[in-house]
Backbone as JSON, one array per atom type, in Angstrom:
{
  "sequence": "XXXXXXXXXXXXXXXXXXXXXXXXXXXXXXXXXXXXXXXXXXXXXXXXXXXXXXXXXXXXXXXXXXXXXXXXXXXXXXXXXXXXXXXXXXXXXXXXXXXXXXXXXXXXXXXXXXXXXXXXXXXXXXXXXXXXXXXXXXXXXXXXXXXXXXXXXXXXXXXXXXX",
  "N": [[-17.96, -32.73, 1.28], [-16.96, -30.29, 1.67], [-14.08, -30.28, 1.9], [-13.91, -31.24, -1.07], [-14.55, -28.61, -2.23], [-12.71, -27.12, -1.87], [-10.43, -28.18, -2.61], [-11.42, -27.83, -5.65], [-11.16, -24.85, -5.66], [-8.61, -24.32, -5.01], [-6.97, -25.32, -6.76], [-8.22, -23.88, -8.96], [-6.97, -21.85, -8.17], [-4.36, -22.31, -8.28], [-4.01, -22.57, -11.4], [-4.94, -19.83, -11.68], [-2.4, -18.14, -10.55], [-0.69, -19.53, -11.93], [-1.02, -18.91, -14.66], [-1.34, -16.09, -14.87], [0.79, -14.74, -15.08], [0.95, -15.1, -18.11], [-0.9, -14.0, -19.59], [-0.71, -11.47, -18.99], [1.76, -10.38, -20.15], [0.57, -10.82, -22.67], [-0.53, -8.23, -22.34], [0.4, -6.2, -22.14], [2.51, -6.24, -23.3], [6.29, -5.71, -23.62], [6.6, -3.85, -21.7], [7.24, -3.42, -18.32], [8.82, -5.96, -18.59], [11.23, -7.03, -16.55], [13.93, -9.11, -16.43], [13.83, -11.69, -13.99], [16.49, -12.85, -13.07], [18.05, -11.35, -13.77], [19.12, -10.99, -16.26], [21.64, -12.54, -15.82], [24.46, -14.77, -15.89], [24.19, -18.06, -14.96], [27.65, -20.01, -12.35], [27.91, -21.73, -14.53], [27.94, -20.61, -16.89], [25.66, -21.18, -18.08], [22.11, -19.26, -18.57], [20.98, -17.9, -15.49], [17.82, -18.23, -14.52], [16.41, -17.55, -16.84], [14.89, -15.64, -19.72], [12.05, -15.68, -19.61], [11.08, -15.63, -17.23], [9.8, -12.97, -15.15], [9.92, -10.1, -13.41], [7.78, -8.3, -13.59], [5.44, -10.69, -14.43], [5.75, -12.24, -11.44], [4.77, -10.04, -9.64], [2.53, -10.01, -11.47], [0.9, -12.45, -10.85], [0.94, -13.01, -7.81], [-0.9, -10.91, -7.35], [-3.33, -11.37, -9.03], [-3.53, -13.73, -7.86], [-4.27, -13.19, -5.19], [-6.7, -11.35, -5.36], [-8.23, -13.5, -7.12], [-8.66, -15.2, -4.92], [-9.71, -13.76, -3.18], [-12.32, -13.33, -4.01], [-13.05, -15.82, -3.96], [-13.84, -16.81, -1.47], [-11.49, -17.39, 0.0], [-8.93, -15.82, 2.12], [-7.2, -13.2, 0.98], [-4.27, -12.57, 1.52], [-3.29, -15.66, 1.83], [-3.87, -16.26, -0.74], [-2.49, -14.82, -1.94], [0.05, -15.39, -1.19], [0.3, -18.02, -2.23], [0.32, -17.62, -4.87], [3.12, -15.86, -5.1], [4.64, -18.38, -3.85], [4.09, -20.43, -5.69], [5.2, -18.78, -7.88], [7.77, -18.63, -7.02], [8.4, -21.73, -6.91], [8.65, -22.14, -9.79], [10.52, -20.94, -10.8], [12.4, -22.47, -9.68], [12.47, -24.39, -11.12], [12.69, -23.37, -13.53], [15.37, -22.89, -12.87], [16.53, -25.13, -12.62], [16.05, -26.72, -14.54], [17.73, -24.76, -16.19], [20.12, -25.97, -15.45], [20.41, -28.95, -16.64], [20.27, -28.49, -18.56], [18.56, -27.82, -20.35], [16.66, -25.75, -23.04], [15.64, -22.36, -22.53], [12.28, -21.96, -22.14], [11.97, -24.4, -23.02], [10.43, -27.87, -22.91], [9.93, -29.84, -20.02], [8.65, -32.2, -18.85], [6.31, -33.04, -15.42], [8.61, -31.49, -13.91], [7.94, -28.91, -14.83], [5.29, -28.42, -13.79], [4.97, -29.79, -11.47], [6.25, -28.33, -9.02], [5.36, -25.49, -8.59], [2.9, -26.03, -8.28], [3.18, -28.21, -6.07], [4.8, -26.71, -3.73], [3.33, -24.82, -3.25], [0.97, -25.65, -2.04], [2.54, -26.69, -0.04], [3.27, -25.16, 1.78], [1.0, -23.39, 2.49], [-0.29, -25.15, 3.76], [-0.65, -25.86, 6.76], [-2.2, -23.51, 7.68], [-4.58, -24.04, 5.97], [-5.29, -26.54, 6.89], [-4.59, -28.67, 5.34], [-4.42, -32.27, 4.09], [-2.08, -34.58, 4.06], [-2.49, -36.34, 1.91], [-4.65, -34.85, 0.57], [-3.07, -32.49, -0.39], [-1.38, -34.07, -2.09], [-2.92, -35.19, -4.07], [-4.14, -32.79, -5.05], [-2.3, -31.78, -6.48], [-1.59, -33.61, -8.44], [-3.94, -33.58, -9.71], [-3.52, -30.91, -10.64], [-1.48, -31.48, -12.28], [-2.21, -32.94, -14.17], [-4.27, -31.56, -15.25], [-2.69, -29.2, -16.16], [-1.36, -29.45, -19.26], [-3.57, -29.67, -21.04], [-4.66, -27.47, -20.91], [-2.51, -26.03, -21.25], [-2.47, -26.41, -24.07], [-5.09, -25.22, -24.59], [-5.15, -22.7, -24.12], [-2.88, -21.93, -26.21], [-3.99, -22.04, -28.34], [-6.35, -20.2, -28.24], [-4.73, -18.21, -28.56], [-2.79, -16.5, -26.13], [-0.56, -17.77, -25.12], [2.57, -19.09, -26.26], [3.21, -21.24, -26.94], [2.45, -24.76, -27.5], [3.1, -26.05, -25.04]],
  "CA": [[-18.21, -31.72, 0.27], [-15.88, -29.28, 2.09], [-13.33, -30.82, 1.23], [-14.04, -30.86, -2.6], [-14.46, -27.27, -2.89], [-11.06, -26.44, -1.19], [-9.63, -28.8, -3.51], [-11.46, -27.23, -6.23], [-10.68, -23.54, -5.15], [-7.41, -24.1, -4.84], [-6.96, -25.6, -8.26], [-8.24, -22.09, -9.26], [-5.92, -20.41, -7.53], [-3.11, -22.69, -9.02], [-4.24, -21.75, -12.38], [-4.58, -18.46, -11.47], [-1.14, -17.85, -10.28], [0.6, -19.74, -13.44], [-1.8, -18.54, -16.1], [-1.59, -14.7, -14.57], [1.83, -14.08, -15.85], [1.19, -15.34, -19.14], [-1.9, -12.81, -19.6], [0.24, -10.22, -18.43], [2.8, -10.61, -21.29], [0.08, -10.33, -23.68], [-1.63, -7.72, -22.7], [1.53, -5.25, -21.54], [3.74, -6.31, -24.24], [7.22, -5.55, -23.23], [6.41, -3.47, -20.23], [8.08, -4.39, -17.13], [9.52, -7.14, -18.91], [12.25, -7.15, -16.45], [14.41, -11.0, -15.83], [14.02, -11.72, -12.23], [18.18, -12.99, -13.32], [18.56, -9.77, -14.4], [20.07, -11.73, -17.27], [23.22, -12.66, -15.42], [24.33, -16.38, -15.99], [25.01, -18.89, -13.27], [28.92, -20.03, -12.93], [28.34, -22.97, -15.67], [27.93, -20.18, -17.88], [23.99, -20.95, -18.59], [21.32, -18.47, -17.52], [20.37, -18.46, -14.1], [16.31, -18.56, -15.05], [16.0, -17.37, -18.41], [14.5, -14.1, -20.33], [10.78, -16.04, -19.31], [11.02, -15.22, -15.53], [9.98, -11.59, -14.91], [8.93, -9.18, -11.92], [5.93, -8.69, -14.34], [5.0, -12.39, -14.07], [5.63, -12.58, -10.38], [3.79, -9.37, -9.39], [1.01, -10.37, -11.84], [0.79, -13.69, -9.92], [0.4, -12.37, -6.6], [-1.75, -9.58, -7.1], [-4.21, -11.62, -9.77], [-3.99, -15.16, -6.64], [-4.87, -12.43, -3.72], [-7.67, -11.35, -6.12], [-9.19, -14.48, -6.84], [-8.61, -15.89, -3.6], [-10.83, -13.52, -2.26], [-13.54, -13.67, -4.78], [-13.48, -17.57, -3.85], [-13.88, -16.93, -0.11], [-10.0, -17.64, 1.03], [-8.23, -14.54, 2.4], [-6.23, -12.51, 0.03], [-2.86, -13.19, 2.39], [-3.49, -16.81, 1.38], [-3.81, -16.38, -2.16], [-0.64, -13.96, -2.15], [1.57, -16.38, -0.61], [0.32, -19.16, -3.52], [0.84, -16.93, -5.8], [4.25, -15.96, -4.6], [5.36, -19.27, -3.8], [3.79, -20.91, -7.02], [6.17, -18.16, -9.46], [9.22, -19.44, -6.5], [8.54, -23.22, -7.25], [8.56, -22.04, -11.56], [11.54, -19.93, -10.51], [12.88, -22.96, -9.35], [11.97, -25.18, -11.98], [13.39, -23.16, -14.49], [17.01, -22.8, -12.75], [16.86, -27.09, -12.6], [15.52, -27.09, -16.54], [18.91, -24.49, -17.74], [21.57, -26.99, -15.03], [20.13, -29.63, -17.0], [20.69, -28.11, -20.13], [16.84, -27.44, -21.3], [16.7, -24.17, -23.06], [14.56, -21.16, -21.87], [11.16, -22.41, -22.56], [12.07, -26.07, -23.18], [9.37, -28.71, -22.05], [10.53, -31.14, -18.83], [7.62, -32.56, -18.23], [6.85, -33.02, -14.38], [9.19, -30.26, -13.41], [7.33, -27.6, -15.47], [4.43, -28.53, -13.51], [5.21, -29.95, -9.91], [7.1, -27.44, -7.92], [4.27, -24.63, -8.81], [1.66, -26.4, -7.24], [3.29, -28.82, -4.1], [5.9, -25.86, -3.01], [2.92, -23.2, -2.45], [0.35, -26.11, -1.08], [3.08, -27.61, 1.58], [3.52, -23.18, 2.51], [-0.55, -23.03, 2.89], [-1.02, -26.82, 4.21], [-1.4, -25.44, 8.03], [-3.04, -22.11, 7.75], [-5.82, -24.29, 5.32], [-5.58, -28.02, 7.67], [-4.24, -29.76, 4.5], [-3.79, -33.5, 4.53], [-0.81, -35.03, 2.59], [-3.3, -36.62, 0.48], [-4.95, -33.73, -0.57], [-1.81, -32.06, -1.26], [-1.24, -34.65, -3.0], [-4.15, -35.22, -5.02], [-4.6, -31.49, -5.89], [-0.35, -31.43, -7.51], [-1.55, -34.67, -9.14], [-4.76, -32.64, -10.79], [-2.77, -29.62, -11.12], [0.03, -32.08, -13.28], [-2.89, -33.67, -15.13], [-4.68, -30.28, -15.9], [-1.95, -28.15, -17.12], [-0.5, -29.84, -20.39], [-4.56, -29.94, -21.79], [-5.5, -26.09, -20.18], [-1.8, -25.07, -21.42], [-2.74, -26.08, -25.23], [-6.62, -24.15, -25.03], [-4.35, -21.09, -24.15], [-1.7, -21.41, -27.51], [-5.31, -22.32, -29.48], [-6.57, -18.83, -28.02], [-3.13, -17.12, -28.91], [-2.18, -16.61, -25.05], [0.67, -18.31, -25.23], [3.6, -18.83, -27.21], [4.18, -22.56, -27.2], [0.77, -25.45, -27.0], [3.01, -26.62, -23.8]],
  "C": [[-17.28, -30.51, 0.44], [-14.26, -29.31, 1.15], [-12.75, -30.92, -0.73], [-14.03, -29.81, -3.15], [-13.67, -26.36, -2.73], [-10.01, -26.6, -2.43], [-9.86, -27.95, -4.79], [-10.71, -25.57, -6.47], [-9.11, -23.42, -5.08], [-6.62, -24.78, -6.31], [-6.99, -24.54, -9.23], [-7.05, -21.49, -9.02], [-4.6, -20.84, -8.24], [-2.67, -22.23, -10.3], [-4.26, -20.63, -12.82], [-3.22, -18.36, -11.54], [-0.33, -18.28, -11.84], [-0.21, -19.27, -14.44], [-1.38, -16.97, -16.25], [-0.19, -14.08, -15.56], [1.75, -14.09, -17.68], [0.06, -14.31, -19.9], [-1.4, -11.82, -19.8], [0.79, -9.48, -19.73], [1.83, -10.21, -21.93], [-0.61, -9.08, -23.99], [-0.65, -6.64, -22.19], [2.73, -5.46, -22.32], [5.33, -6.77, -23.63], [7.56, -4.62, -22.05], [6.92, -4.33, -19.07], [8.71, -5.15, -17.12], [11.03, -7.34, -18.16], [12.84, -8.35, -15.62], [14.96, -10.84, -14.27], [15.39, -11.82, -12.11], [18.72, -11.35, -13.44], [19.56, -10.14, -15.28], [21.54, -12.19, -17.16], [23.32, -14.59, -15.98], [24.87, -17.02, -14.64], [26.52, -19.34, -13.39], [29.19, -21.23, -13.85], [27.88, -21.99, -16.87], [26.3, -20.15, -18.67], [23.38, -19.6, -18.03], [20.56, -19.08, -16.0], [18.94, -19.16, -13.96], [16.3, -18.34, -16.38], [15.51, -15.99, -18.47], [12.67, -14.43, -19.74], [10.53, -15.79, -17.69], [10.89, -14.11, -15.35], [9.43, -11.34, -13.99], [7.72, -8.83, -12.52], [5.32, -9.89, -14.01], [4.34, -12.29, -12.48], [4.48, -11.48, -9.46], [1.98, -9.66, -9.74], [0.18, -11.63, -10.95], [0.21, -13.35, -8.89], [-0.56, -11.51, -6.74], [-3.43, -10.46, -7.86], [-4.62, -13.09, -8.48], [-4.59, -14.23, -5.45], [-6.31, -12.12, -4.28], [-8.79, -12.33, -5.64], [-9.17, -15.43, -5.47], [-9.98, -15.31, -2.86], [-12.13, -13.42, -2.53], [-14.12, -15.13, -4.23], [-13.97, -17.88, -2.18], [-12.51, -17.05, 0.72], [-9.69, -16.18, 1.22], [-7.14, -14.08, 1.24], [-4.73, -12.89, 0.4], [-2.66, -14.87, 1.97], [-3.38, -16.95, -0.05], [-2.74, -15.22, -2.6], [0.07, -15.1, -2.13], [1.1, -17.73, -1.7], [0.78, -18.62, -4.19], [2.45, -16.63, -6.03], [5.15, -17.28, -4.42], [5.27, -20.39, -5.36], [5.12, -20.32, -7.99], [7.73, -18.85, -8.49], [9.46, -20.49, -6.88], [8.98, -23.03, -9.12], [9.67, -21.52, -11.58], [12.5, -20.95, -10.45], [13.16, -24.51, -10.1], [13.24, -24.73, -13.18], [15.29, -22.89, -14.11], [17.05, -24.12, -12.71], [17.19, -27.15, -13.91], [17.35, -26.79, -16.79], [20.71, -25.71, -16.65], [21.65, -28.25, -15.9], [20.55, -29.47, -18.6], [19.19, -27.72, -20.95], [17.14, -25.96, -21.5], [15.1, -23.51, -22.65], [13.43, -21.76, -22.87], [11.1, -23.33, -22.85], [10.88, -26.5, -22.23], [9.98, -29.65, -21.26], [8.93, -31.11, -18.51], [7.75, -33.17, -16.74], [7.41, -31.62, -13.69], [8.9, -29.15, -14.02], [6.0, -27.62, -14.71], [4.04, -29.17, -11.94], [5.53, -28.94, -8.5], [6.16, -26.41, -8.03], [2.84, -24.98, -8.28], [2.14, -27.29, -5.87], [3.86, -27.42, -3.88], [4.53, -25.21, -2.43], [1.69, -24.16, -1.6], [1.29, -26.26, 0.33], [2.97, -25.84, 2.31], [1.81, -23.46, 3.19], [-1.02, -24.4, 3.63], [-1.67, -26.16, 5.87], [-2.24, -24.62, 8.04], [-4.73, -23.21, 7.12], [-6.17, -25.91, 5.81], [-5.56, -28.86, 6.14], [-3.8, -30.94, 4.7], [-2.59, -33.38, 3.35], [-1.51, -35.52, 1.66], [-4.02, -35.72, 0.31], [-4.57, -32.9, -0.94], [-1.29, -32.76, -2.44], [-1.91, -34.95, -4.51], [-4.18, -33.92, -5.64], [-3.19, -31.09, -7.06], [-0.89, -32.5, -8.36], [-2.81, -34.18, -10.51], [-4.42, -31.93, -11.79], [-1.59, -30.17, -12.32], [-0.86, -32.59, -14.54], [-3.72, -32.57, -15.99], [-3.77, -29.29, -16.97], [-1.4, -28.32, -18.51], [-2.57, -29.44, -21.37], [-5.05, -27.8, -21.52], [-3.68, -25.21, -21.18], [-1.98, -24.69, -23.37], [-4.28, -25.42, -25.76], [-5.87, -22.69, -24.9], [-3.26, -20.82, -25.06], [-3.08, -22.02, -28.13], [-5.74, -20.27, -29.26], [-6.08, -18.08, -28.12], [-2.85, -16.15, -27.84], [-1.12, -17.23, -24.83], [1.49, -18.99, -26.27], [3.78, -20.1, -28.15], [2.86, -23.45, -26.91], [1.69, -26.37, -25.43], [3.51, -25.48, -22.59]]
}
């Protein structure tokens, strides 16, 4: 049962972390809106991340995963560093997407939704005695959750796009 409510809890927190930025945006407009790139391009001439990557986002992330982390019983330090590493893995996602050629906000399925949940479990696996299968299992949730959780949030007019 332990087990299940880690898994759960940390499912939260995943959600948390990628949902937080998108909140943010709506509810702060153009505030802070500033591109983690700082709109530079990489040397193939694309953008490095895009105009969708901001220190708004990433702050909101962290500050809204330390939050609920500690509402849920995990330590705040724990639900920072998801948070944090979650917007790194999306960070990291979206510089793959523009080498690839996907534009800013394009859908890659998979890589819009992988690296945001393994990157910040394998970070927290020791501190929280994670197996590989329930790292596994919880990225495999977290991949199966987000496409159905990302279109209730463009129904609710939270986000821009139903993916």
């Amino acid at each position: 049962m332990d087990e299940i409510w880690l898994t759960l809890r940390l499912l939260l927190l995943l959600g948390v972390a990628n949902g937080s930025p998108i909140i943010a945006k709506r509810l702060l407009g153009r505030r802070w809106d500033i591109p983690l790139d700082g709109g530079l391009p990489f040397v193939d001439g694309r953008p490095l991340l895009g105009p969708g990557k901001t220190v708004r986002g990433v702050i909101a992330a962290i500050v809204a995963t330390a939050f609920a982390a500690w509402a849920l019983g995990i330590t705040p330090l724990i639900g920072a560093t998801i948070g944090a590493v979650s917007m790194a893995g999306d960070a990291l996602a979206s510089f793959t997407k523009r080498r690839l050629g996907v534009a800013p906000s394009g859908r890659a399925i998979g890589l819009d939704q992988v690296p945001e949940a393994l990157l910040p479990l394998l970070v927290v696996q020791g501190a929280l005695d994670l197996s590989v299968a329930q790292i596994l299992g919880i990225t495999a949730a977290f991949f199966a959750l987000e496409l159905p959780f990302a279109r209730l949030a463009y129904r609710l007019g939270l986000r821009d796009r139903p993916y």
